[in-house]
DOTORNU-90649 format. One record per residue (C-alpha): residue number from 0; chain; x, y, z negated. Coordinates in nm, 4 decimals. Layout:
REC   i ch       px       py       pz
REC NUM  A        X        Y        Z
...
end
This chain:
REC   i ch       px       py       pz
REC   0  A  15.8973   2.9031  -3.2737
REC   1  A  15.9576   2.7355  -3.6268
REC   2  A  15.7875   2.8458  -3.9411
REC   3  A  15.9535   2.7850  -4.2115
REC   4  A  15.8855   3.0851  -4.4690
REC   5  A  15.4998   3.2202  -4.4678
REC   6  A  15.3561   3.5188  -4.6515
REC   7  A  14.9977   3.5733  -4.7320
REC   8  A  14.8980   3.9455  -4.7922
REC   9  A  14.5760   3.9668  -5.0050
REC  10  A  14.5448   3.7603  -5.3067
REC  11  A  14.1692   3.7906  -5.3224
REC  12  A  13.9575   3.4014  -5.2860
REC  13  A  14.0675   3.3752  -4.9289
REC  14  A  14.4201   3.4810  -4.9421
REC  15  A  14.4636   3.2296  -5.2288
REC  16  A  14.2676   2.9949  -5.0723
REC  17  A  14.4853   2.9973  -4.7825
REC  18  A  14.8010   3.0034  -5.0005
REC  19  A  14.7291   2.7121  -5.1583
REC  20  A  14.6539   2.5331  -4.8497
REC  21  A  14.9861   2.5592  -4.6953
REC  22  A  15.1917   2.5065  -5.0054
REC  23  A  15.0226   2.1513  -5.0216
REC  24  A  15.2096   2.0833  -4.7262
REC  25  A  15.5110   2.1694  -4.8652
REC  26  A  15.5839   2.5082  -4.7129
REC  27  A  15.7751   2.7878  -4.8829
REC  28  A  15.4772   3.0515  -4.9166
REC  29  A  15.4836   3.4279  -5.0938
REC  30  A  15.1400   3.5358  -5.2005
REC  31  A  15.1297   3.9179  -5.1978
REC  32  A  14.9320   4.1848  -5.3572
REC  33  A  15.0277   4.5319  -5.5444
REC  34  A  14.7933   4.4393  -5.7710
REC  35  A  14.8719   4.2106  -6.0468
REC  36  A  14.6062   4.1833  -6.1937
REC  37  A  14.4491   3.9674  -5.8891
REC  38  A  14.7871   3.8014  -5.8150
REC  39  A  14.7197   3.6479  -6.1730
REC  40  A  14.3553   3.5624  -6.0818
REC  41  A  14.5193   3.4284  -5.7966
REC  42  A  14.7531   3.1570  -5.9781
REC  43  A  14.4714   3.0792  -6.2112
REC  44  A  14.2566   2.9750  -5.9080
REC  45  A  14.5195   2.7661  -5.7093
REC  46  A  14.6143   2.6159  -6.0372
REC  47  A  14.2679   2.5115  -6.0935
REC  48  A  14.2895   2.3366  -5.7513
REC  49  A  14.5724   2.1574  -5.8066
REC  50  A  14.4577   2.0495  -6.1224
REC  51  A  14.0708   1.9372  -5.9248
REC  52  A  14.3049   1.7387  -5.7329
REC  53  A  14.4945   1.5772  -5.9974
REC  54  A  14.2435   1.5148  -6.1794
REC  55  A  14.0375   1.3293  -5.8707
REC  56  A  14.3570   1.0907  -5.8084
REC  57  A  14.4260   1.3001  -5.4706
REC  58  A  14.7508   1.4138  -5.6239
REC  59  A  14.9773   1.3161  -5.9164
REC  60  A  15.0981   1.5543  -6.1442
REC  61  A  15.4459   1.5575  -6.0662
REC  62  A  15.3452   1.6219  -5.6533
REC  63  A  15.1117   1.8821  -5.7845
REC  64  A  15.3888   2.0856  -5.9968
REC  65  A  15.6339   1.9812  -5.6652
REC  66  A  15.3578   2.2445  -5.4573
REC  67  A  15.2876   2.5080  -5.6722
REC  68  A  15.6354   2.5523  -5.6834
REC  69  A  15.6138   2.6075  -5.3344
REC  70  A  15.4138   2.9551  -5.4057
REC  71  A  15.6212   3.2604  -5.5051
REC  72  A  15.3447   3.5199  -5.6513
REC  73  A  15.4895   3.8702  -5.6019
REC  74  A  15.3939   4.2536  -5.5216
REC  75  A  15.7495   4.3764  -5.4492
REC  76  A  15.8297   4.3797  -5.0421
REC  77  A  16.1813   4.2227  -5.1380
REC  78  A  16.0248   3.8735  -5.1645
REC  79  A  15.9135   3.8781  -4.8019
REC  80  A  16.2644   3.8506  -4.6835
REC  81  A  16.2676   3.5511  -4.4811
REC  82  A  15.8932   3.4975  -4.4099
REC  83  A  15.8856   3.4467  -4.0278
REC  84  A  15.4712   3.4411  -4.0535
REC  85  A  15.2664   3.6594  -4.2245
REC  86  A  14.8821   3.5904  -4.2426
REC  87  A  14.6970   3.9376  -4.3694
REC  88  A  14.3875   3.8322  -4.5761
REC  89  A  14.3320   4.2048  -4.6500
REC  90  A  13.9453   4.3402  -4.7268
REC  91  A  13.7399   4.3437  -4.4074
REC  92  A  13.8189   4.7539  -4.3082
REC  93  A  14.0067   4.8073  -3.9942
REC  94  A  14.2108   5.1160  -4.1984
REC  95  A  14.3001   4.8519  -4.4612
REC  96  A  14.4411   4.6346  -4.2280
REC  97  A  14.6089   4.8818  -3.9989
REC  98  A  14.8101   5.0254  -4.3393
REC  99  A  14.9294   4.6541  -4.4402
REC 100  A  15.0216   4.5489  -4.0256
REC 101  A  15.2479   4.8761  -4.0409
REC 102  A  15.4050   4.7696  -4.3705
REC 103  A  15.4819   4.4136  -4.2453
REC 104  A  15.5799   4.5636  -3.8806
REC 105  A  15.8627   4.8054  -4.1307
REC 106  A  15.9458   4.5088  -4.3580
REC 107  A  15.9724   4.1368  -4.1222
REC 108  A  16.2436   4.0668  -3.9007
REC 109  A  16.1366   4.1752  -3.5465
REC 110  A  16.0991   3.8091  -3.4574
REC 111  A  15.8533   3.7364  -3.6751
REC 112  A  15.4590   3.6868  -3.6310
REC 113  A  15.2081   3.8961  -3.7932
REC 114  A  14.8364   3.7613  -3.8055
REC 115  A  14.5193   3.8511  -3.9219
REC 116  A  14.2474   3.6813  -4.0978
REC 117  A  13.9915   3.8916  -3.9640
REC 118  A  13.6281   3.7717  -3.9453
REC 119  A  13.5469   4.0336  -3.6641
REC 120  A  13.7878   4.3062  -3.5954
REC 121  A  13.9946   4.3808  -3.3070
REC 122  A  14.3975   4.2167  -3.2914
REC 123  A  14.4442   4.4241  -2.9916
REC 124  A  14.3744   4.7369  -3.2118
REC 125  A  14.5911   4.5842  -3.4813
REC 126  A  14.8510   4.4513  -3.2504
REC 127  A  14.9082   4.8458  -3.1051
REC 128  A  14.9819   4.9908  -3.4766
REC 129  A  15.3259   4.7519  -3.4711
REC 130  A  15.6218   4.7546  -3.2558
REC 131  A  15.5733   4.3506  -3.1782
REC 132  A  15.2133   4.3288  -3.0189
REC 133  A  15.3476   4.0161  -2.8110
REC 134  A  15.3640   3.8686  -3.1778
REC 135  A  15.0551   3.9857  -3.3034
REC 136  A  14.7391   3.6966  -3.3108
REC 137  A  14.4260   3.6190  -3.4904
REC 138  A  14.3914   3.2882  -3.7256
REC 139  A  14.0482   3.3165  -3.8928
REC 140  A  13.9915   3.0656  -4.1638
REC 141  A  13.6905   2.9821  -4.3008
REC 142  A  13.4972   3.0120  -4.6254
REC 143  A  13.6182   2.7825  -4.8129
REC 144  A  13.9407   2.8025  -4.6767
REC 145  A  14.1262   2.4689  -4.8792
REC 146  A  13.8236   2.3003  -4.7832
REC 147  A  13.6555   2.4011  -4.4107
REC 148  A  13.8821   2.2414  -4.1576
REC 149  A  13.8135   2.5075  -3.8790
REC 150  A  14.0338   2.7677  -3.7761
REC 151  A  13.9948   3.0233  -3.4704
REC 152  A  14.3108   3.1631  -3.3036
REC 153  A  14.2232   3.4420  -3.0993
REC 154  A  14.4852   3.6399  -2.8784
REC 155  A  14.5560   3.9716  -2.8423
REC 156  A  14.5706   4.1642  -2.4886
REC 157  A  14.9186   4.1453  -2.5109
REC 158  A  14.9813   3.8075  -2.7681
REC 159  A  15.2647   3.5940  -2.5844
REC 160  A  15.1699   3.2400  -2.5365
REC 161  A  15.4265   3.1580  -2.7565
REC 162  A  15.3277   3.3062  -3.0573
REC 163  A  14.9906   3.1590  -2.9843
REC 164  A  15.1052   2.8370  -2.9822
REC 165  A  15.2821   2.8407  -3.2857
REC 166  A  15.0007   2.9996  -3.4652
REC 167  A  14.7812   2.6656  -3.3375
REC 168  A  15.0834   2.4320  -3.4568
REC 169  A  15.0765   2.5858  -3.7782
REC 170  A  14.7431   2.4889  -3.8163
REC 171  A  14.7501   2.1886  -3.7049
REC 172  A  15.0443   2.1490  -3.9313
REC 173  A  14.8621   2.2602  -4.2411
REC 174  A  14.5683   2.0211  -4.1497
REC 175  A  14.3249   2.2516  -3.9696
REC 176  A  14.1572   2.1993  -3.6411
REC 177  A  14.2370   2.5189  -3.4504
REC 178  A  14.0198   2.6757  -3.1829
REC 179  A  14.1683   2.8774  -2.9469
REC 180  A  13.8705   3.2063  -2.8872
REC 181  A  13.8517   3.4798  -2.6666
REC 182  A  13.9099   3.8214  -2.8603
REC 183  A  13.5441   3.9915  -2.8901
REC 184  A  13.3617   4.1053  -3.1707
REC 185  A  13.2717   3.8425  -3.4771
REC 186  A  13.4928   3.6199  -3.2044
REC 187  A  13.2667   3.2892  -3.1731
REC 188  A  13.1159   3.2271  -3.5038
REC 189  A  13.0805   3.5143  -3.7178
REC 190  A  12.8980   3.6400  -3.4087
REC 191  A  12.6647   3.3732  -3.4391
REC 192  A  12.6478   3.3686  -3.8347
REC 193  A  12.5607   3.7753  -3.8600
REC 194  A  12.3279   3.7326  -3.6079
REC 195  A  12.1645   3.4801  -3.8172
REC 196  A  12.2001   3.6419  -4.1697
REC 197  A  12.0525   3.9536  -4.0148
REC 198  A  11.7130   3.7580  -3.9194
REC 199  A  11.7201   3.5714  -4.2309
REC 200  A  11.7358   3.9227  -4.3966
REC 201  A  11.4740   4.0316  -4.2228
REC 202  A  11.2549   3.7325  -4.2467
REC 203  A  11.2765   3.8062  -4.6796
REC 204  A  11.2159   4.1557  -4.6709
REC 205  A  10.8892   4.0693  -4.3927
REC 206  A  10.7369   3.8075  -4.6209
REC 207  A  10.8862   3.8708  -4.9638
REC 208  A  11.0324   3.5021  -5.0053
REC 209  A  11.3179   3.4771  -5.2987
REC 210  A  11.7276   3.3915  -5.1259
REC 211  A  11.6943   3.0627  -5.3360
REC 212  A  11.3652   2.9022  -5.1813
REC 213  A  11.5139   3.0072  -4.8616
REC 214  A  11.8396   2.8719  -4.9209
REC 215  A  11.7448   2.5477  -5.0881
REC 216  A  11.5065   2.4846  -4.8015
REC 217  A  11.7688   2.5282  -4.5758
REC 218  A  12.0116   2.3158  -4.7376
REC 219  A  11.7609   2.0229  -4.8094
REC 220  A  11.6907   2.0344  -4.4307
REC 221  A  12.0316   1.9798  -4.3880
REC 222  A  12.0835   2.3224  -4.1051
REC 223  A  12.4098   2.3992  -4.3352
REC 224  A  12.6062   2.2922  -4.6373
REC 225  A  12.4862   2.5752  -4.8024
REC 226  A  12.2200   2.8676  -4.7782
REC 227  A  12.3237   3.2231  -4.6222
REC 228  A  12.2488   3.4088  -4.9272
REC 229  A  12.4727   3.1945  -5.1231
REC 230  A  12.7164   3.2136  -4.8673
REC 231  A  12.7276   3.6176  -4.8540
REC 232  A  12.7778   3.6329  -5.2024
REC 233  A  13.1225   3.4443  -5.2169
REC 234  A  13.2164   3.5943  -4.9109
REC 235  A  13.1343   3.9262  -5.0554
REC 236  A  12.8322   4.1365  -4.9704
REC 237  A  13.0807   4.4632  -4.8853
REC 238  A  13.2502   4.2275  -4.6626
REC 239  A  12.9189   4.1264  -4.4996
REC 240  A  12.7915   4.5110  -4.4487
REC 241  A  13.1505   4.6164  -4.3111
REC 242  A  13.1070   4.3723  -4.0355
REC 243  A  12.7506   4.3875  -3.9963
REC 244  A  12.8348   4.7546  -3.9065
REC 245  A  13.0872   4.6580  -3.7045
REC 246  A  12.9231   4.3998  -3.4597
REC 247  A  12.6217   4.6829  -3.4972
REC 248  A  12.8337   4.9059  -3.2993
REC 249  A  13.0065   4.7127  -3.0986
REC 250  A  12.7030   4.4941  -2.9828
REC 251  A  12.3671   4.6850  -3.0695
REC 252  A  12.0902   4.6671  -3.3580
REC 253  A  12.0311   4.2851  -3.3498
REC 254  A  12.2900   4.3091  -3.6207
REC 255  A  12.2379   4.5839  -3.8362
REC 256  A  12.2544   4.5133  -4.1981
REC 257  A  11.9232   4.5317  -4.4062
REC 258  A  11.8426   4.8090  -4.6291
REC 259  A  11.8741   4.5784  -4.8990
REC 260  A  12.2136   4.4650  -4.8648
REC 261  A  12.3275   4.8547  -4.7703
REC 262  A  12.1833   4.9019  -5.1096
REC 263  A  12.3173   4.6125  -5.2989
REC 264  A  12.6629   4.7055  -5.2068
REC 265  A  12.6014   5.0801  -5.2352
REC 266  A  12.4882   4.9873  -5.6287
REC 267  A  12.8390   4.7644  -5.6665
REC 268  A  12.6511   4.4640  -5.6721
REC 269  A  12.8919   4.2407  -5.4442
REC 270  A  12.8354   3.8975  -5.5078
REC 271  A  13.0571   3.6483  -5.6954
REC 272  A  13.3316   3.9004  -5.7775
REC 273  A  13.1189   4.1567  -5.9446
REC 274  A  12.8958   3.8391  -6.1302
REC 275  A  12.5678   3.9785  -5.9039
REC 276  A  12.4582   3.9696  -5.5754
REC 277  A  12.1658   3.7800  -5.4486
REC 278  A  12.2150   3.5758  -5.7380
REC 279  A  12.3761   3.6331  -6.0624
REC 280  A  12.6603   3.4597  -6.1676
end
């Protein structure tokens, strides 16, 4: 199948992220949200991008106008006439996500594809909310998303091998290096990285060691580009406890969030987006 018209649902960091990754390869993209407020965030932040590359020599100025005008920023359903691939990039709640694949599943030509960004969560369950779970898949992109070059493309019980392999072309064709996963929960590497940030959580609660020291000693050591606590925070810390509670069910208390982040979150304090988290900002 050819893509030639993509929408992006969710104009939070990752949706516009993700946005502005596939309009640098020149393909018509709408960036969705109902609210505007974010959608204007979101230009701001791609603009900045362009402008990072521009201003690096990666890009002329001319070839960076040329892209953004690839991006149509909108929160009326009319502009997703056409799109024959929609990537949801929707909050990390499975209710969230199951009101926006019913929207797309009302509003997209029956041909088209409908996948999810989802860290963790099910695309069987999403797939069976739509009339098209053939054409229902997975394409997880990583934090951040113009920048990390790995993609997982997990399958549904019922995805058709077709729309999986347009859903790896795509990324190939935006410049990604897609991995094809079996559907589980956290898939391959969120399973691995909660598992993780739930020790590390533990370990500086147990000995009362500040996120930075163990973040810059984990960075300095080289283990990751950056530290976990860092991490969470421009992820979002309500996105971290929603699928820490999720793998907790699904796979037992090796991942159950700490007290301290239930509280953190409960108190508003989300990372990045609020301007505190485990650090402030």
């Amino acid at each position: 199948m050819y893509v030639k018209k993509i929408a992006v649902v969710g104009a939070g960091t990752m949706g516009a992220d993700i946005c502005y990754t596939i309009a640098t390869r020149g393909i018509p993209v709408v960036l969705r949200d109902v609210d505007e407020a974010q959608l204007t965030r979101a230009k701001k932040h791609i603009q900045e991008l362009f402008d990072g590359r521009v201003g690096t020599n990666k890009m002329t100025l001319a070839d960076a106008q040329d892209r953004m005008g690839f991006i149509t920023f909108s929160s009326r359903l009319e502009d997703l006439d056409g799109v024959t691939l929609a990537i949801e990039a929707v909050t990390e709640q499975i209710r969230v996500k199951e009101a926006v694949f019913r929207e797309l599943d009302q509003t997209l030509s029956s041909m088209a594809l409908i996948v999810s960004n989802t860290s963790a969560l099910s695309i069987s369950h999403l797939a069976e909310v739509t009339g098209r779970p053939d054409r229902v898949a997975g394409m997880h992109f990583f934090y951040p998303a113009h920048m990390m070059k790995l993609v997982e493309v997990i399958a549904g019980d019922q995805s058709s091998d077709e729309t999986i392999d347009t859903v790896m072309r795509l990324a190939e064709e935006i410049r990604k290096i897609p991995v094809r996963v079996k559907e589980c929960p956290g898939f391959v590497v969120n399973r691995v990285l909660m598992a993780s940030m739930a020790e590390v959580l533990r370990f500086k609660e147990e000995h009362d060691i500040a996120a930075a020291e163990i973040d810059q000693a984990i960075t300095e050591a080289k283990i990751a580009p950056m530290g976990p606590f860092f991490l969470a925070d421009a992820l979002g810390l309500d996105v971290a406890y929603e699928v820490a509670q999720y793998l907790t069910q699904a796979l037992g208390a090796r991942f159950r969030p700490s007290d301290e982040l239930k509280n953190m979150v409960a108190e508003g304090h989300l990372g990045m987006k609020t301007g505190h988290g485990f650090y402030s900002y």
